[in-house]
C-alpha positions in Angstrom: -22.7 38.5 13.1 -21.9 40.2 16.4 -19.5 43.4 16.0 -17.0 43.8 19.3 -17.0 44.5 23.1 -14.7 47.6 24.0 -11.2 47.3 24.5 -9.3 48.6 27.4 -7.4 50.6 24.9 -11.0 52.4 23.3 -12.1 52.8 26.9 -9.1 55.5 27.4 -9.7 57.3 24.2 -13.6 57.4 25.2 -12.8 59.9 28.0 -10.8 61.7 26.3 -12.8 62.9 23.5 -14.4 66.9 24.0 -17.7 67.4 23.8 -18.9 69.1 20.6 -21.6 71.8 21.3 -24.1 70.9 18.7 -25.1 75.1 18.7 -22.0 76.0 17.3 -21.4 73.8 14.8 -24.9 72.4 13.3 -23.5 71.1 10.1 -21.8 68.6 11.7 -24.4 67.4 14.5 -27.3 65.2 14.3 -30.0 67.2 17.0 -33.5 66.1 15.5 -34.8 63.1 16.3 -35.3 60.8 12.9 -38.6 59.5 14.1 -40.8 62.3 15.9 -39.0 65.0 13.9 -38.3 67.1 17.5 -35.1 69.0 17.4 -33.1 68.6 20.9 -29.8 70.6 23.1 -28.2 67.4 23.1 -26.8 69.2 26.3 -30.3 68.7 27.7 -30.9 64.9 27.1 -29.1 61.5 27.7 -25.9 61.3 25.9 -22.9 58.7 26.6 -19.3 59.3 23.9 -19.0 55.9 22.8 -15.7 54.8 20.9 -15.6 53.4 17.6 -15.4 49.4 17.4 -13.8 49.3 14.4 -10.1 48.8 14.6 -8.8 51.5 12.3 -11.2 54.6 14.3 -10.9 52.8 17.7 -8.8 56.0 19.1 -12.7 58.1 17.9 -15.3 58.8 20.1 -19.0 59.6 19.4 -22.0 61.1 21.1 -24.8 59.1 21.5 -27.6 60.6 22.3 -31.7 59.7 23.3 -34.5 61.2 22.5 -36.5 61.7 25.5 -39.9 61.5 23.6 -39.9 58.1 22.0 -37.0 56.9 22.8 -34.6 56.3 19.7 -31.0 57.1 19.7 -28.6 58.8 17.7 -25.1 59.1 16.7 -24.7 63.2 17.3 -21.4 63.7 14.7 -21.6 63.9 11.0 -19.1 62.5 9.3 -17.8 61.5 5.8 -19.1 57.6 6.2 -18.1 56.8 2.4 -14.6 57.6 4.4 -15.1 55.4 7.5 -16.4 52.1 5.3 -13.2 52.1 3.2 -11.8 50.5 6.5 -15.1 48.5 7.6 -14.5 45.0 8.2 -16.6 42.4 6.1 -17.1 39.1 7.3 -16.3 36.7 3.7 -16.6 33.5 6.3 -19.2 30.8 5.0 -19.0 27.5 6.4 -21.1 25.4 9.1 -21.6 27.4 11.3 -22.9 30.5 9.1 -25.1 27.8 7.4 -26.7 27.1 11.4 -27.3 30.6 11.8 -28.4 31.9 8.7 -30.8 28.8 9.1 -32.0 30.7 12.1 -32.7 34.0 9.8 -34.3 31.4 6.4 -36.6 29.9 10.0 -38.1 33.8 10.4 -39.3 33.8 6.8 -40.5 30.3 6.3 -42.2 30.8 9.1 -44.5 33.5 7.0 -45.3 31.5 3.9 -42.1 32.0 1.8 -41.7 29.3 -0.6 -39.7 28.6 -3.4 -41.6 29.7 -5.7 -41.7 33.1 -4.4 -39.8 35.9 -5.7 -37.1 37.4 -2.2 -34.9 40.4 -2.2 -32.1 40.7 0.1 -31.2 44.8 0.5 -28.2 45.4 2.1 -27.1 41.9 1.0 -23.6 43.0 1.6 -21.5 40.3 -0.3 -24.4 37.9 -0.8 -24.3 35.2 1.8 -27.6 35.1 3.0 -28.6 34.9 -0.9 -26.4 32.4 -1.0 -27.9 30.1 1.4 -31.2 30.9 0.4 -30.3 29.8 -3.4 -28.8 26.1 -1.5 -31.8 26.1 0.1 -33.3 25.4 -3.2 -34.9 28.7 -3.3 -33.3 29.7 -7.0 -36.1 33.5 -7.3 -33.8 35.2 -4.2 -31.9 38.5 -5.4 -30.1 40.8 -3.8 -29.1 44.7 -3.8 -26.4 46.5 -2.5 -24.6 49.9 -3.5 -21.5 49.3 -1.7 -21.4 45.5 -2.2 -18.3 44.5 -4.2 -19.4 41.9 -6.3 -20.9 43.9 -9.3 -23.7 41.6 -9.3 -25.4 43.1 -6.0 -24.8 47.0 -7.5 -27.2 46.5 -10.4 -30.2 48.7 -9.7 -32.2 46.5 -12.8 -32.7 44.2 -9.6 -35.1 46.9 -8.2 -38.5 47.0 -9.8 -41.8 47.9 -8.8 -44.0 45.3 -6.8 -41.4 42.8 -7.9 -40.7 41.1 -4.9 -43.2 38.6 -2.4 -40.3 38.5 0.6 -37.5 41.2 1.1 -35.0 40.9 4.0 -33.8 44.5 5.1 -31.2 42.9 8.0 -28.8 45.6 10.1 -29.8 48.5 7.5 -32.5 50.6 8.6 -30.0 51.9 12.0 -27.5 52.9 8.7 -29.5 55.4 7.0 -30.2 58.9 7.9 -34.1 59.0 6.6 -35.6 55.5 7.5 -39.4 56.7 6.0 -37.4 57.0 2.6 -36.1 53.9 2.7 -39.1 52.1 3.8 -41.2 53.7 0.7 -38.5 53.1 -1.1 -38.6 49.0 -0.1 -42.5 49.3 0.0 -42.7 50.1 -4.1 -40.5 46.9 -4.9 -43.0 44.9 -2.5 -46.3 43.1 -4.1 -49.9 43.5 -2.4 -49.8 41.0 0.3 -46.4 40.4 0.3 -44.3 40.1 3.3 -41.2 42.5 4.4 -38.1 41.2 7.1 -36.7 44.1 9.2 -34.0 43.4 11.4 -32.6 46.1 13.6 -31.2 46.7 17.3 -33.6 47.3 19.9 -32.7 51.2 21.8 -35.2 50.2 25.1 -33.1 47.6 25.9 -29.5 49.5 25.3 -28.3 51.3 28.6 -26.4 54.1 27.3 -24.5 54.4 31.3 -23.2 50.6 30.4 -22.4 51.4 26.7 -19.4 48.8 26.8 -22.1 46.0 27.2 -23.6 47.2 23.8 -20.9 48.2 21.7 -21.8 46.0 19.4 -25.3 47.6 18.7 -24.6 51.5 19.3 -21.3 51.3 16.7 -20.6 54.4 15.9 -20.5 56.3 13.5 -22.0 53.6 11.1 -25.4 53.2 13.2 -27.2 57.2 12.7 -30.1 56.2 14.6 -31.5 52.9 16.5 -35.2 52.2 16.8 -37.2 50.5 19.2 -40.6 48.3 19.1 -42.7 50.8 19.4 -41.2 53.1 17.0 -40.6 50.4 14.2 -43.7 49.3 14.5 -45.3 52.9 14.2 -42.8 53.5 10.7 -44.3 50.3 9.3 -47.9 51.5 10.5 -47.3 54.8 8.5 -47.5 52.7 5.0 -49.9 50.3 6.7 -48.2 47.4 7.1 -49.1 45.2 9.4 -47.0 43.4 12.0 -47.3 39.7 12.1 -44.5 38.7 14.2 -41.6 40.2 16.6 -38.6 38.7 17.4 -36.5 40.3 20.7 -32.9 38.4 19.9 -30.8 38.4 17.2 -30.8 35.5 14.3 -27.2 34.1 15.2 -28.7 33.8 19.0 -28.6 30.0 18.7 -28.2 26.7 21.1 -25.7 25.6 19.7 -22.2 25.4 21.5 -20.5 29.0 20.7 -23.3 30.1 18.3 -24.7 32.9 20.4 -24.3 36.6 20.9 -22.7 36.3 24.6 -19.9 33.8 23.0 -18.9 36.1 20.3 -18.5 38.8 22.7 -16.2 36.8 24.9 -14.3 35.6 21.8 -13.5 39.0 20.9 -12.3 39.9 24.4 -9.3 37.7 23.1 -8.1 40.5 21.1 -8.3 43.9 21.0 -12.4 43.8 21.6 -13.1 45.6 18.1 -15.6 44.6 15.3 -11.7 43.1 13.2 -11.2 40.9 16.1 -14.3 38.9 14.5 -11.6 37.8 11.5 -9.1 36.8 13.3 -7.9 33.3 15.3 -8.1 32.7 18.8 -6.0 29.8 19.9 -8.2 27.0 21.1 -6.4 26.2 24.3 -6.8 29.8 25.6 -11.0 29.3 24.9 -11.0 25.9 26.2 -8.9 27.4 29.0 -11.2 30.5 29.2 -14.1 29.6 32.4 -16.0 32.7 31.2 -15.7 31.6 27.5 -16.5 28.1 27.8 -19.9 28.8 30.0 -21.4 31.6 27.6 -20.6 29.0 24.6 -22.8 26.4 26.3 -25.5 29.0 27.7 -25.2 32.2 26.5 -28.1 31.7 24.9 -29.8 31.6 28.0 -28.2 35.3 29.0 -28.5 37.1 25.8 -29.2 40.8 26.3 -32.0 40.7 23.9 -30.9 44.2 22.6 -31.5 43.1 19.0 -34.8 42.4 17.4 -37.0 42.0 13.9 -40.1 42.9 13.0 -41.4 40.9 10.0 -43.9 43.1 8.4 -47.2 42.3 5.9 -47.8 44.7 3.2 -52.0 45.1 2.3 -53.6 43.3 -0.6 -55.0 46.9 -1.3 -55.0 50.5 0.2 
């Protein structure tokens, strides 16, 4: 799901924040680009402080910055994010209308061949809901992997074997790791000849860093170190010779459905205090029905979504 809009209250503390000269203290920047390898003066290229959208570092502000050469963005400040997830909130929901969306993300797969019978990783599962559909859906061979999960049975690494796997789903990972070329080796080695890889990721040509409170939900700092676009996803897949069969340019839980799209969960969340928590909390319905800017994006914001997310779904080669 969507994360937050910015809060008046983040807005203030976004100004506030002093820049960090990336020369004098390199250990804690982020100055080379994670795609083309260039190192940048940060003080040289596009940069915007964006607040943190997570209620407990709302009062933080980070430096996002764009590479001028291909165009990917990067959170500038290293932290220590084993520190800033202790207070991540996880969305636990699973009812209807996770089932409508999620059906949206099962569609993208299906779409490529994936039957029951074949074998599907979900990495990054989180706490499994995806996986969870996926085995309603009657697909019983879906498995999923994730370190910081906290159900025990998503940290098992016996879940990761070589050219194991005929689908894996990689959904809002690859903008949270530092090295995305290990990563996609890494899910490349668990992926059979032929076999089909999911990568789901927000979209940097279509993010305007001058109107970062429009995509606060993509940038999110500090937990997003670098965000892709087409061209550059496309080119990290093409570097292990995968193949790209299809692009979508919205998110999954973009849907018709009344309030199941991106623009309605950003208005919902402008009924609190606009941070990626305000997703967990309850909104009294009179206010929403109340609400004329709620009540049109829940009937047509799928009709105005900023299209700033996208997926790539990827084929791996029978042989190399």
């Amino acid at each position: 799901m969507p994360l937050a809009m910015i809060s008046t209250q983040t807005r203030a503390s976004a100004h506030s924040v002093k820049s960090i000269d990336a020369a004098e203290h390199p250990a804690r920047t982020r100055t080379e680009c994670s795609f083309c390898l260039k190192r940048f003066d940060v003080r040289d290229v596009e940069t915007q402080v964006v607040p943190s959208n997570v209620r407990a570092h709302r009062d933080e502000g980070f430096h996002v910055w764009r590479c001028p050469d291909c165009g990917t963005l990067h959170c500038l400040e290293v932290v220590d994010l084993p520190a800033y997830y202790q207070n991540y909130p996880l969305s636990t929901k699973y009812g209807p209308a996770t089932r409508i969306v999620y059906r949206n993300l099962f569609d993208r797969l299906t779409r490529c061949g994936f039957m029951p019978q074949h074998r599907f990783l979900d990495y990054g599962c989180g706490q499994g809901l995806f996986l969870r559909f996926v085995r309603e859906m009657g697909y019983q061979n879906g498995h999923g992997y994730d370190l910081y999960s906290s159900i025990t049975e998503f940290r098992n690494p016996q879940a990761l074997q070589k050219e194991a796997y005929d689908y894996i789903l990689a959904q809002d990972l690859l903008e949270h790791v530092e090295h995305p070329r290990e990563l996609l080796r890494e899910l490349d080695s668990y992926l059979r000849p032929g076999g089909h890889i999911l990568i789901g990721t927000p979209n940097a040509d279509d993010i305007k860093l001058k109107r970062h409170r429009d995509y606060w939900n993509q940038l999110h700092p500090p937990y997003h170190l670098h965000i892709y676009n087409r061209k550059t996803l496309e080119a990290l897949g093409a570097e292990l010779a995968w193949e790209s069969v299809q692009f979508y340019d919205r998110p999954y839980f973009d849907t018709k459905v009344f309030t199941l799209n991106s623009r309605a969960y950003v208005s919902y969340q402008r009924f609190s205090d606009g941070t990626a928590d305000a997703l967990s909390g309850h909104v009294r319905r009179r206010r929403l029905l109340l609400s004329p800017s709620f009540m049109f994006f829940a009937k047509f914001g799928y009709w105005f979504s900023p299209k700033a997310d996208m997926a790539v779904m990827f084929r791996k080669p029978r042989t190399r």
